[in-house]
C-alpha positions in Angstrom: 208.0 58.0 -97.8 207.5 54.8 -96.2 210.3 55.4 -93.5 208.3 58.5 -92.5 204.7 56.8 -92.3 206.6 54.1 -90.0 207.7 56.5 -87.5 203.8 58.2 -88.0 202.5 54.9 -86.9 205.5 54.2 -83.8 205.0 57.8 -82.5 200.7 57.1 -82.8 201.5 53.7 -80.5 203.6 55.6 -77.8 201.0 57.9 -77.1 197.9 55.1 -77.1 200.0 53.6 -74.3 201.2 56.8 -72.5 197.0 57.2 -72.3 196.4 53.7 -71.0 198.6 53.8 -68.1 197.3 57.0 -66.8 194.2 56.5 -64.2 191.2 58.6 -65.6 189.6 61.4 -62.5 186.1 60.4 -62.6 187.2 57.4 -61.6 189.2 57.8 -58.5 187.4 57.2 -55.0 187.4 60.4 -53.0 188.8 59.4 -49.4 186.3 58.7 -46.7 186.2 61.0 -43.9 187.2 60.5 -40.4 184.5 59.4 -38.2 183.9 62.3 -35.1 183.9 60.6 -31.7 180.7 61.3 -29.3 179.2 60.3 -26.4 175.4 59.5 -26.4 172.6 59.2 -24.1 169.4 57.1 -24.2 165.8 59.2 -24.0 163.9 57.5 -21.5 160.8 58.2 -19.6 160.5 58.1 -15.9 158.3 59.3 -13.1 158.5 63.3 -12.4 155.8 65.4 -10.6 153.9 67.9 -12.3 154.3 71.2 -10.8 153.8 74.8 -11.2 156.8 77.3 -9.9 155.5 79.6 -7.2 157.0 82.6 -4.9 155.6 84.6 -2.3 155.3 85.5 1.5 154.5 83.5 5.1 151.8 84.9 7.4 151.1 84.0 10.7 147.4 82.0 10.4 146.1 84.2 13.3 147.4 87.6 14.5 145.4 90.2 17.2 145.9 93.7 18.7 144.8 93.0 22.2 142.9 95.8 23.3 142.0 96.9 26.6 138.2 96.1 27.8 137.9 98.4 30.5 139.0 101.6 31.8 142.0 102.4 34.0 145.7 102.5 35.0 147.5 99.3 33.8 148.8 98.0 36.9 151.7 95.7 36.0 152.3 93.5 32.4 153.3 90.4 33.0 154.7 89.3 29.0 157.2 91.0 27.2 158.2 91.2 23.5 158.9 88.0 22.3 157.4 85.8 24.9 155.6 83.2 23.9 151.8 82.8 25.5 149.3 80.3 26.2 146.0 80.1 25.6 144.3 82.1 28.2 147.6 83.4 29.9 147.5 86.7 31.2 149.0 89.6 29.6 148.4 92.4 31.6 146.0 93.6 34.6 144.0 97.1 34.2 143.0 98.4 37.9 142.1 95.3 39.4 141.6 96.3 43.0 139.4 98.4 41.8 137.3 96.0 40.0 137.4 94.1 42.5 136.1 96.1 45.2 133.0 97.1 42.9 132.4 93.3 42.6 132.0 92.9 46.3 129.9 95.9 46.8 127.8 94.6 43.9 127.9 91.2 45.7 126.7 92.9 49.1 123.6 94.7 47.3 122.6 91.2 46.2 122.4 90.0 49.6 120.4 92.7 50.6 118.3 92.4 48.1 117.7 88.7 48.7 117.2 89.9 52.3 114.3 91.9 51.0 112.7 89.8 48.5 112.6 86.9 51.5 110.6 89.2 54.1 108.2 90.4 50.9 107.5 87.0 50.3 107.0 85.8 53.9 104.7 89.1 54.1 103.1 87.8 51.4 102.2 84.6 52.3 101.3 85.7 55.7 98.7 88.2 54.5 97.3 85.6 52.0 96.9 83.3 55.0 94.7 85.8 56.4 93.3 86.8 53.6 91.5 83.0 53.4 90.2 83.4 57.1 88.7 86.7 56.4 90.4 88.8 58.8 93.2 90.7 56.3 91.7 93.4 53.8 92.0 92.8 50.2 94.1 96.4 50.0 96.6 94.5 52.5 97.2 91.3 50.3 97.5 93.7 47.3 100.3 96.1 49.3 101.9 92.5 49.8 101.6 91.6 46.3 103.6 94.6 45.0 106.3 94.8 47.4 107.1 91.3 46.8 107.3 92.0 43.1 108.8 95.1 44.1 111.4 93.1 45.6 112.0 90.6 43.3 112.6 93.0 40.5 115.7 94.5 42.9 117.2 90.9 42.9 117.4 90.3 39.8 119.1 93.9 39.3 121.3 94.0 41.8 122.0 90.3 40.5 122.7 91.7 37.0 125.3 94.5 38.5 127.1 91.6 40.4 127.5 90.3 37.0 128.7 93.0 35.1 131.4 93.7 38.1 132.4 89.8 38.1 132.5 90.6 34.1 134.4 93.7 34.6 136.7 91.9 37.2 137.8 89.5 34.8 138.2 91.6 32.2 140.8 93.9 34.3 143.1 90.8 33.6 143.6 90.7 29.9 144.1 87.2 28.5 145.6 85.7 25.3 142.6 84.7 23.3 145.3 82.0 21.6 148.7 80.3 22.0 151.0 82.6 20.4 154.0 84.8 20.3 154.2 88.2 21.9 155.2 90.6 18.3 154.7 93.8 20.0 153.8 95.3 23.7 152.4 98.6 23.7 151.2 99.5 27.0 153.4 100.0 30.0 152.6 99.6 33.9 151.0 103.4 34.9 149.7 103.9 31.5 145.9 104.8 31.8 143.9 103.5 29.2 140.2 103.1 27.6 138.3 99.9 26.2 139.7 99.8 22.9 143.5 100.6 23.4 146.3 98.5 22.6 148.2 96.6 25.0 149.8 93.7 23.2 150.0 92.6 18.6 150.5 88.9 19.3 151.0 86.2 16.6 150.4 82.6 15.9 153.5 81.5 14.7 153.0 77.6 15.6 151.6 77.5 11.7 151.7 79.4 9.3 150.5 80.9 5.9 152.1 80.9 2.5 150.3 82.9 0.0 151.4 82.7 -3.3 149.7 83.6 -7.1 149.1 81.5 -9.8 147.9 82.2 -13.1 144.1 82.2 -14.1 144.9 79.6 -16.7 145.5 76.7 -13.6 142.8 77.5 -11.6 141.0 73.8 -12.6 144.0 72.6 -11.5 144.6 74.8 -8.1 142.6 72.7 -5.8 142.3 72.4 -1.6 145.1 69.8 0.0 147.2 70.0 -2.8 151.0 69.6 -1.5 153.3 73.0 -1.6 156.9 72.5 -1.4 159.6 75.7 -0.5 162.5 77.0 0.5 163.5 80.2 2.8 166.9 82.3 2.5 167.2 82.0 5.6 167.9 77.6 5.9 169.1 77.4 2.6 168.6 73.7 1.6 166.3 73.0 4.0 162.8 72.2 2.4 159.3 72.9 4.1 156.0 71.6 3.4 152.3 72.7 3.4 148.9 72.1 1.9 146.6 74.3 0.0 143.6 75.9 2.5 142.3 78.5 0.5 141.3 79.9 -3.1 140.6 83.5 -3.8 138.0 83.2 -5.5 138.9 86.1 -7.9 141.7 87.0 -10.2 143.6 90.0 -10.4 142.9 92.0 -13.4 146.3 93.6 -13.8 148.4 90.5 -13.3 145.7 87.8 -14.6 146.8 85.7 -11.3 144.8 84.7 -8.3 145.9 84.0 -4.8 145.8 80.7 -2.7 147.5 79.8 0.6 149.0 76.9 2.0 148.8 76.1 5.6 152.8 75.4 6.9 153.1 73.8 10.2 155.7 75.4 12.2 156.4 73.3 15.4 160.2 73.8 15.5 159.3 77.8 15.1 162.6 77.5 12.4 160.0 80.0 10.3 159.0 83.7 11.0 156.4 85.2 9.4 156.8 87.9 7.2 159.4 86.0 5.2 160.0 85.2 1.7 160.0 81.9 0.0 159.9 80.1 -3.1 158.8 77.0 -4.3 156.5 75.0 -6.3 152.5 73.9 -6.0 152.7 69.9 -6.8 149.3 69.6 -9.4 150.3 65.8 -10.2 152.6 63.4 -8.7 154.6 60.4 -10.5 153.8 61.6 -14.2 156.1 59.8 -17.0 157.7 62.7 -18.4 160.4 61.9 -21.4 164.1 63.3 -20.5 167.6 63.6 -21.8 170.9 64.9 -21.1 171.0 68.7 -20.3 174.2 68.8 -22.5 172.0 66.9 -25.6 169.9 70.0 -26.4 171.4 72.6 -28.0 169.5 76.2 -28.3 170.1 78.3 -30.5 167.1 81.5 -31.5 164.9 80.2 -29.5 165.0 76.6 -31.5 166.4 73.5 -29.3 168.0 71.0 -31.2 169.2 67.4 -30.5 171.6 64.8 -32.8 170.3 61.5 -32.6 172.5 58.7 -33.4 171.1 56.5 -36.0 173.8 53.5 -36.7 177.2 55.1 -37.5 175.6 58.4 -38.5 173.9 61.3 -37.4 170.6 63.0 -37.9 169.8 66.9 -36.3 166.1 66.7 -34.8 164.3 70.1 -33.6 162.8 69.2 -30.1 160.4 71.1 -27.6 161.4 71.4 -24.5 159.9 71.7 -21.2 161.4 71.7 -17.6 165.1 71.9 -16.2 164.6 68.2 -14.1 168.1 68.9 -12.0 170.6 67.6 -15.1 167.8 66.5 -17.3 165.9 68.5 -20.2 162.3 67.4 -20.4 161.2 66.9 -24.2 157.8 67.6 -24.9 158.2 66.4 -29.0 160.9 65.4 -31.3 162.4 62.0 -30.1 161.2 59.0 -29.1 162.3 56.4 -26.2 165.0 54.1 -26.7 166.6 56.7 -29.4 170.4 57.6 -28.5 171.3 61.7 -28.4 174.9 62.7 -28.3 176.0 64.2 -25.4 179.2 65.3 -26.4 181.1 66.4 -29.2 178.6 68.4 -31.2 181.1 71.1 -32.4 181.8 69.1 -35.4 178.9 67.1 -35.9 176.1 68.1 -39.2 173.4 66.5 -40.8 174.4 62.7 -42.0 177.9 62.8 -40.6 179.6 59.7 -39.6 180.0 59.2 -35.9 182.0 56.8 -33.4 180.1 56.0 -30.4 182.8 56.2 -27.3 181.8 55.3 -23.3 
């Protein structure tokens, strides 16, 4: 009996120490993970112009139909499609001998009449000369009275036909009313035409108008001399300027928009009206406007996210954005300045991970 409680109590001891040396789970220290390597950017604020995206079409700032102003053959034109005209230049002539001819006969009958008005009036005073002596009758000074009148009426008539044929003469020779470009020349020599009928469409292409919309929620903000800046298919690159001239001053009830223009100075004549462009209406210059890193936001249904890096860890922050800034992301909300976003190697980053910061 006592042999077998000894072994009891030697078996009871093996086991005690069989339990002792083994280490207890709950209290072994789970391996930390491996920090992920990323690359971060600071937020910063820096000076960005407020602008509103436009498109739309350039018009020349004056255009005409020049019309004829008198009846007749067209003699000769002297421009031709695409010419460019001064002020003033002549375009075309319309019967001009003609014209011309009536202006001298018109001319003629005015020295007649002055002729004719100058003996009235001598008669005139020569009759009221005798009048005062007694010896004319008063019927004679009256007859003398109303052929000088007579007379003087003619002058001016015949002087107000002179006029209309030194009008009609200058007329004959139609004129550019501004510096332009020839777009279109209708009439040809030993066409006959009417007051009214087209000869030449000529356009101003020396400046130019860019009307674009804008919606009726920035029309506060859509003001005269503002700066418009745009580009054109056709100089790809190349970036032109104008100013803000006009304001409709009503909106379109289908779109909500309203139109303005910009004058474009065109000097170089490297625009054409007619043409498309696209561009954007500067509202403010220089505002501080918060960026990051186009590769710090991440989008996914239509929420933009952004890790910022706070110590050796990580923290996911929703942002708003605003504008692409060439490789910036403006942020309207969600981090501050100073604060670092990773820029790279999001694909195994999460809420609270560990993170090593690499250049």
């Amino acid at each position: 009996m006592k042999c077998v409680f000894t072994l009891c109590a030697l078996a009871l001891v093996a086991v005690l120490e069989s339990g002792c040396s083994r280490e207890v789970p709950g209290n072994r220290s789970a391996p930390s993970p491996a920090a992920v390597p990323v690359t971060v950017a600071v937020v910063t604020t820096r000076p960005v112009d407020r602008t509103l995206p436009i498109v739309g079409t350039l018009y020349a700032k004056d255009s005409a139909l020049v019309s004829a102003e008198v009846e007749g053959k067209v003699e000769r034109t002297l421009a031709e499609f695409g010419d460019r005209v001064k002020d003033g230049q002549e375009l075309a002539w319309i019967d001009t001998d003609s014209y011309t001819a009536l202006a001298h006969q018109a001319q003629a009958r005015v020295e007649q009449a002055k002729a004719l008005a100058h003996g009235a009036e001598q008669e005139l005073h020569r009759q009221e000369a005798l009048r005062k002596t007694g010896i004319a009758a008063p019927a004679d000074l009256d007859g003398a009275e109303a052929q000088a009148d007579q007379t003087r009426a003619a002058l001016k008539a015949a002087e107000a036909t002179l006029a209309v044929a030194q009008l009609n003469v200058d007329r004959s020779r139609i004129r550019a009313p501004f510096e332009a470009a020839v777009a279109d020349r209708i009439a040809s020599a030993g066409d006959f035409v009417r007051p009214g009928s087209p000869l030449f469409r000529i356009v101003n292409d020396g400046v130019l108008k860019f009307i674009a919309q804008a919606p009726e929620s920035f029309a506060p903000q859509v003001v005269r001399d503002l700066p418009v800046v745009f580009t054109v298919d056709a100089h790809p690159g190349k970036r032109f300027e104008g100013r803000v001239f006009l304001i409709s001053p009503q909106v379109n009830l289908t779109t909500r928009m309203f139109d303005f223009g910009a004058l474009v100075p065109n000097a170089e004549r490297l625009l054409k009206a007619g043409t498309f462009a696209r561009g954007e209406l500067i509202l403010e210059r220089a505002v501080p406007t918060r960026v990051v890193p186009i590769g710090a936001v991440l989008s996914s249904s239509g929420i933009s996210r952004v890790f910022v890096v706070s110590g050796t860890t990580v923290q996911s922050r929703v942002v708003k954005t605003g504008r692409i800034l060439g490789d910036r992301m403006e942020i309207l909300s969600g981090v501050s300045d100073g604060e670092s976003v990773v820029t790279s190697g999001h694909g195994k980053l999460a809420e609270g991970l560990t993170v090593e910061v690499r250049p």
